[in-house]
C-alpha positions in Angstrom: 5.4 15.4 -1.6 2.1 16.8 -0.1 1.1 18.9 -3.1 -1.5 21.7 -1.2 -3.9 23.8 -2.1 -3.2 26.2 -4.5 -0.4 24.9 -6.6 -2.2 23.4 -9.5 -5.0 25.1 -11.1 -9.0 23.6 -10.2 -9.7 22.4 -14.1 -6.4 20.3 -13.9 -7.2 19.4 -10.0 -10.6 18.4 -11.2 -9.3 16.4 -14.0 -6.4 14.7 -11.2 -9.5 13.9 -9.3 -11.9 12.3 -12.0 -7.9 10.0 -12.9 -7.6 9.1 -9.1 -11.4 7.8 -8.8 -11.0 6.0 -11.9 -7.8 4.2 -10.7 -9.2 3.8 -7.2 -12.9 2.0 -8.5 -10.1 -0.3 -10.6 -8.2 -0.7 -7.6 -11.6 -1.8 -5.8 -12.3 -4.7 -8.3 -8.4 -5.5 -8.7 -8.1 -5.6 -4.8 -11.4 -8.2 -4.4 -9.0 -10.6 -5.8 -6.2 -10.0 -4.0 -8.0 -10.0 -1.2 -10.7 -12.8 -1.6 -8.1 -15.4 -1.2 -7.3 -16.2 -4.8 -4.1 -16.0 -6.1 -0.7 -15.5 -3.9 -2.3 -15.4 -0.9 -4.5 -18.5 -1.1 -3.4 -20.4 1.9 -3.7 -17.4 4.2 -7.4 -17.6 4.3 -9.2 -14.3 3.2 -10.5 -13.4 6.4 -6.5 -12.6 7.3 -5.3 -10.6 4.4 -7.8 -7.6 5.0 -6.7 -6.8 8.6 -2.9 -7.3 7.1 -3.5 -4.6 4.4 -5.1 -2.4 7.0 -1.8 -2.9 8.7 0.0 -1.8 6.0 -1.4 1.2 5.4 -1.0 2.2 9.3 2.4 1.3 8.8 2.9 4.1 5.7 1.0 6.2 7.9 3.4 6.2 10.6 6.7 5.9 8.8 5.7 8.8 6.4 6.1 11.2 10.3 9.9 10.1 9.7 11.3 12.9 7.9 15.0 12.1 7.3 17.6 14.6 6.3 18.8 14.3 2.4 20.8 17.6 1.5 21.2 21.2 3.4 18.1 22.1 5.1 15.6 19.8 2.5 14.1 16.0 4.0 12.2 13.5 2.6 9.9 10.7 3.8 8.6 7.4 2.5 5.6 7.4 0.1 4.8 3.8 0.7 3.9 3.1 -3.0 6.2 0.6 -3.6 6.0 -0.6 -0.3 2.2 -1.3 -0.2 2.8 -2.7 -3.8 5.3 -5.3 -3.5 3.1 -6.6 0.1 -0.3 -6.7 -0.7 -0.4 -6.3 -4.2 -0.8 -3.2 -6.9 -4.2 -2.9 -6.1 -4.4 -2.8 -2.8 -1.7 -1.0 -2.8 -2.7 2.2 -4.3 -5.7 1.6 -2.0 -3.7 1.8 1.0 -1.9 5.0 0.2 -5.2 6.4 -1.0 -6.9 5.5 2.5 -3.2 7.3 3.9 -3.7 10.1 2.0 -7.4 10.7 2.6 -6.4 10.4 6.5 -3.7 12.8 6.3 -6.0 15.5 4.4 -8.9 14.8 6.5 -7.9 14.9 9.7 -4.1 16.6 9.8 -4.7 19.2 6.7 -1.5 17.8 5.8 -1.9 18.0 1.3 -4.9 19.9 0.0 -8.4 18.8 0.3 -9.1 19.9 -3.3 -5.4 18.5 -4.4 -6.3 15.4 -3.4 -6.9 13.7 -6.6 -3.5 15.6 -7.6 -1.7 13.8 -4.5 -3.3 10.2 -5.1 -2.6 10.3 -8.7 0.7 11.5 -8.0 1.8 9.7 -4.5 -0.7 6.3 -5.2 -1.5 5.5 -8.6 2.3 6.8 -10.5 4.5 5.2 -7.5 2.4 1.8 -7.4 2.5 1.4 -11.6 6.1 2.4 -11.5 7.5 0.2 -8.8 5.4 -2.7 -9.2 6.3 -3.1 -13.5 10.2 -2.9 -12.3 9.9 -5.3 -9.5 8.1 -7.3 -11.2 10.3 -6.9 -14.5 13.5 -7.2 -12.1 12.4 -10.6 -10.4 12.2 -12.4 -13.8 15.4 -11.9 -14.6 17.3 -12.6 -11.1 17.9 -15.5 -9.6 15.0 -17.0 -7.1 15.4 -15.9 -3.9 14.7 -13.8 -1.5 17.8 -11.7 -2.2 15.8 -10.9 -5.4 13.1 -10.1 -3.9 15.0 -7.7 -1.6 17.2 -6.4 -3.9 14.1 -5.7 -6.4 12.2 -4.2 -4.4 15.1 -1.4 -2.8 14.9 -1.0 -6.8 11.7 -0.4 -7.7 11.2 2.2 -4.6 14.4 3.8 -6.2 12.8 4.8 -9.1 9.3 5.2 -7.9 10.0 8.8 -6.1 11.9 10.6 -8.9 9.0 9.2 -11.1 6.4 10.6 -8.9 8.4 14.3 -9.1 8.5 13.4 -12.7 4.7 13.7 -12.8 4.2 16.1 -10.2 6.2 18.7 -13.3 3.9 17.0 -15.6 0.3 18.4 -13.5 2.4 21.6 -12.9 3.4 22.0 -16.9 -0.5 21.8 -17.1 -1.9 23.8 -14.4 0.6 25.7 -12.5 -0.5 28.8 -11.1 2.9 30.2 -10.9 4.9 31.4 -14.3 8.1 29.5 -13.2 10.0 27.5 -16.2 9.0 23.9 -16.1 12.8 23.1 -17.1 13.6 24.7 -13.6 10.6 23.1 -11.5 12.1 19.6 -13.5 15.7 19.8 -12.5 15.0 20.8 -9.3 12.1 18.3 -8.6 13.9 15.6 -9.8 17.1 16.5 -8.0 16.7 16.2 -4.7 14.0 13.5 -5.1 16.2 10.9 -6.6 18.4 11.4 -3.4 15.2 10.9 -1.5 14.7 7.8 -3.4 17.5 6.3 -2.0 15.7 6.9 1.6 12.6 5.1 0.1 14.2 2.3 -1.2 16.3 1.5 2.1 13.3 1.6 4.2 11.0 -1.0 1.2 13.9 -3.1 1.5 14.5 -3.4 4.9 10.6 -3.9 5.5 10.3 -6.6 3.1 13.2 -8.2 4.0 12.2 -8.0 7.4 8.9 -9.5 6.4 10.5 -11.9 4.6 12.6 -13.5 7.0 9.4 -14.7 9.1 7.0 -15.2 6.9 7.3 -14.8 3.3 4.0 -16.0 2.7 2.7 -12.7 3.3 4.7 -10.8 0.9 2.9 -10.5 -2.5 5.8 -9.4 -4.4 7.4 -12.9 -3.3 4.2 -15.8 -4.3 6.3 -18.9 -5.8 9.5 -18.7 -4.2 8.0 -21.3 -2.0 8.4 -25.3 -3.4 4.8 -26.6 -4.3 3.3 -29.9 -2.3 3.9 -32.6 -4.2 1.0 -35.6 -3.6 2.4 -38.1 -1.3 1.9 -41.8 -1.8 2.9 -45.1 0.3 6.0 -46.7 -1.0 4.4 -49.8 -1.5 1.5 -48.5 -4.3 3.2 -49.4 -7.3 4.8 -53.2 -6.5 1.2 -53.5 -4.6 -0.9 -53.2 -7.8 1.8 -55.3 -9.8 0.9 -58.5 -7.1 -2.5 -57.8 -7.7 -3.3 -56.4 -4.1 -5.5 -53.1 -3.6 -3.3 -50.5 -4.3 -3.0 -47.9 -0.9 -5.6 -44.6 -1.2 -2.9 -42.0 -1.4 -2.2 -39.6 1.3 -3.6 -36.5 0.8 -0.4 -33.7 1.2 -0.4 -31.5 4.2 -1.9 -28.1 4.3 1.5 -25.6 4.2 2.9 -24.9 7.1 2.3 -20.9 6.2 -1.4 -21.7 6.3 -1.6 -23.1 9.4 0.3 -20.4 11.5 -1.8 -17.5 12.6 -0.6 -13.9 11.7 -1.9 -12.7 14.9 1.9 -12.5 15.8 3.1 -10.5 12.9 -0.2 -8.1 12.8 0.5 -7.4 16.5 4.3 -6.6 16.0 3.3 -4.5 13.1 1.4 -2.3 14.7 3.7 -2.2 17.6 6.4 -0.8 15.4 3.7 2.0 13.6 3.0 2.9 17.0 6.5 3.3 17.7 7.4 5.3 15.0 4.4 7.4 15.0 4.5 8.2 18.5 7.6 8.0 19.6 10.3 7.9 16.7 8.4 11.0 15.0 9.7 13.5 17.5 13.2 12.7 16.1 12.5 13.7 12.9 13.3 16.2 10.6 11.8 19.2 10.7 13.3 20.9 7.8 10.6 20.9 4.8 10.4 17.7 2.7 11.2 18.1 -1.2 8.3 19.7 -2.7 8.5 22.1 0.3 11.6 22.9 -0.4 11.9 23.5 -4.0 8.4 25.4 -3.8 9.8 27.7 -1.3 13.4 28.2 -3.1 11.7 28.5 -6.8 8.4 30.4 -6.0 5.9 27.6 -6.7 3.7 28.1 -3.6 2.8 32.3 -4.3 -0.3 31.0 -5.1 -0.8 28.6 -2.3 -3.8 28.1 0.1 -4.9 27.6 3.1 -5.9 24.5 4.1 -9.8 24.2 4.7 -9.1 21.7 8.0 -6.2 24.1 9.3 -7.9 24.3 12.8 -8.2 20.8 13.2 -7.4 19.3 16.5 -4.7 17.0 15.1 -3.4 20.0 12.2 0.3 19.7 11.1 0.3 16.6 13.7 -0.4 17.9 16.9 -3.1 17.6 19.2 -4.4 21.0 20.1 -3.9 22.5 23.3 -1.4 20.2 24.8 1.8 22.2 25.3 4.3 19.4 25.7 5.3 19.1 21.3 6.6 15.7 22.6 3.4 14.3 24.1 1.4 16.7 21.1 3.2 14.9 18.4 3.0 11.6 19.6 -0.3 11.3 20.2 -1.4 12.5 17.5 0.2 9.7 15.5 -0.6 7.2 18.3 -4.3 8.4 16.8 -3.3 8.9 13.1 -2.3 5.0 13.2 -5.1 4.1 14.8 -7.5 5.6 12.9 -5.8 4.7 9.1 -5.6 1.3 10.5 -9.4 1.3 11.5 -10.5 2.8 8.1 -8.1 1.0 6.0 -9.1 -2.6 7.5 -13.0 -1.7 7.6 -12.3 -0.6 3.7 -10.8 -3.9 2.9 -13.0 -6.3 4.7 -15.9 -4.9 2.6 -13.6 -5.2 -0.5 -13.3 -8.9 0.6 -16.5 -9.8 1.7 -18.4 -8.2 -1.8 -15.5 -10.4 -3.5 -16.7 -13.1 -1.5 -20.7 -12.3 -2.2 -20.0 -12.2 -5.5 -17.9 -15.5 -5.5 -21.2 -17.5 -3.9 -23.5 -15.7 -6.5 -21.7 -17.4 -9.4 -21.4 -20.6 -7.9 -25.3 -21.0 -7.2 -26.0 -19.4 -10.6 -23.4 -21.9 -12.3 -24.4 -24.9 -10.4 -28.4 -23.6 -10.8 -31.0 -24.3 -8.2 -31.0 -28.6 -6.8 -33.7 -28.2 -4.8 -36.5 -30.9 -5.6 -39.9 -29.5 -6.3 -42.8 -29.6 -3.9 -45.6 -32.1 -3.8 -48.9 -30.0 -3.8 -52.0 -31.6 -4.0 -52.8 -30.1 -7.5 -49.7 -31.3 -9.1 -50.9 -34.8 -7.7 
């Protein structure tokens, strides 16, 4: 759902632009807490959860290259909104399909460069607010579990896509630049992206699950599913105190287990599998034109559309230039797509973390106030 060049007017683009800035700088201060080991994710240590949502977005990265088939001659791929969301949290999650975004525009002229606040409004900001209010809303009301958590999330990614069309008609009702009926760009729209929607959600669940299963202390979406410590004390405390003996210091309870085991194993296997996908899987894919593509083509939307300013990139439409093998082209261009989303994304969120960490220690030494003892000059004697 790479909306390009062309397609929506510059006031509206302009406007799409100043939305998806103002979401992202929210998203900034949101993700400091997400990432600055409050919350959720407190017993991971913040110096893990940054390199983890750089994972994630590389992850997007490379499973948006899997263009599945969903009707005759029209494919879909992931978005990662809900994804991101349900992992790492709605803030960090529209930052990690921002940073996937950005990547995609900058270096593969794959959705405009001036459509980009169009596309992280539309593919970031909608999908993230969308799936994360009915996961969220959906594991109230289901029993605890990580079959909830599955089940809400396959959900919540569901919805997120036709939403995300849904708003897509929305910028187009306001600045198209073709005159064809918004009933018609609607039905269409929200046609064949409900049945990609179904492709979305299979893929959220089966990541989450998968995540789930091994360590569930990483998934955002699933924070109190686990039993809280409860304080441990000897046996003999309380018949101790009645016979007037001193009553045993209690033990203190043990850090979680989650806490102690390093996500070195689960960071290495993730990239693994974007590397997989990205450079190997992504040759399998479909190359008929995803939704928007498709509907754009069939209902006239793109007469208006542009060239894209980076369309002689090395790595354009996926490819690195000048190697004629398309297998070896294509798959090292995503071996490099991954690698670079994952070296952006984690530099983006360690900075996130350490200015939420800064800014932690400011307070502190503010609230607590300068305890060092004055000096002892000889004119104060």
């Amino acid at each position: 759902m790479h909306v390009p060049d062309g397609f929506i007017d510059a006031p509206v683009s302009a406007a799409a632009g100043v939305l998806a800035a103002a979401a992202v700088a929210v998203s900034l201060r949101g993700a400091r807490r997400e990432l600055g080991g409050t919350g959720p994710h407190t017993g991971l240590g913040a110096e893990r959860t940054a390199p983890l949502a750089g994972l994630v977005a590389a992850f997007i990265f490379a499973v948006q290259m899997l263009n599945f088939p969903v009707a005759a001659g029209t494919s879909g791929h992931l978005l990662g909104g809900a994804l991101a969301a349900i992992l790492v949290g709605p803030y960090t999650g529209v930052l990690c399909v921002s940073v996937v975004l950005l990547m995609q525009s900058v270096l593969f002229a794959d959705g405009g460069l001036t459509a980009l606040g169009v596309n992280i409004t539309d593919m970031a900001v909608v999908t993230v607010l969308v799936a994360y209010g009915i996961f969220r809303g959906l594991v109230k009301v289901l029993p605890r579990g990580r079959r909830a958590v599955t089940a809400a999330a396959f959900m919540a990614a569901a919805v997120s896509v036709p939403a995300a069309a849904v708003a897509f008609t929305g910028l187009y009702a306001l600045g198209g630049t073709t005159d064809v009926p918004i009933a018609t760009v609607f039905a269409a729209m929200t046609g064949v992206h409900v049945l990609i929607g179904l492709g979305e959600a299979a893929i959220t669940a089966l990541t989450v699950g998968a995540v789930l299963a091994v360590r569930p202390d990483l998934v955002y979406g699933a924070r109190g599913l686990a039993k809280p410590l409860e304080l441990r004390t000897s046996p003999l405390a309380g018949p101790a105190a009645a016979a007037g003996e001193r009553e045993p210091e209690p033990v203190e309870p043990a850090r979680p287990v989650a806490a102690r085991r390093s996500t070195r194993r689960v960071w290495l296997a993730g990239v693994a599998a974007a590397l997989v996908c990205a450079g190997g899987l992504s040759y399998y894919a479909s190359t008929s034109p995803d939704g928007l593509e498709k509907v754009a083509r069939d209902q006239g939307i793109d007469a208006k559309a542009e060239e894209h300013a980076a369309k002689d990139s090395p790595l354009a439409d996926y490819s690195v230039k000048d190697i004629a093998n398309p297998r070896i082209a294509g798959g090292l261009a995503g071996v490099i797509g991954v690698g670079a989303t994952l070296a952006v994304g984690t530099g983006v969120f360690v900075v996130v973390r350490r200015r939420r960490a800064s800014a932690r220690d400011t307070d502190v030494t503010e609230a607590v106030g300068d305890t060092t003892p004055p000096r002892h000059t000889p004119e104060s004697a």
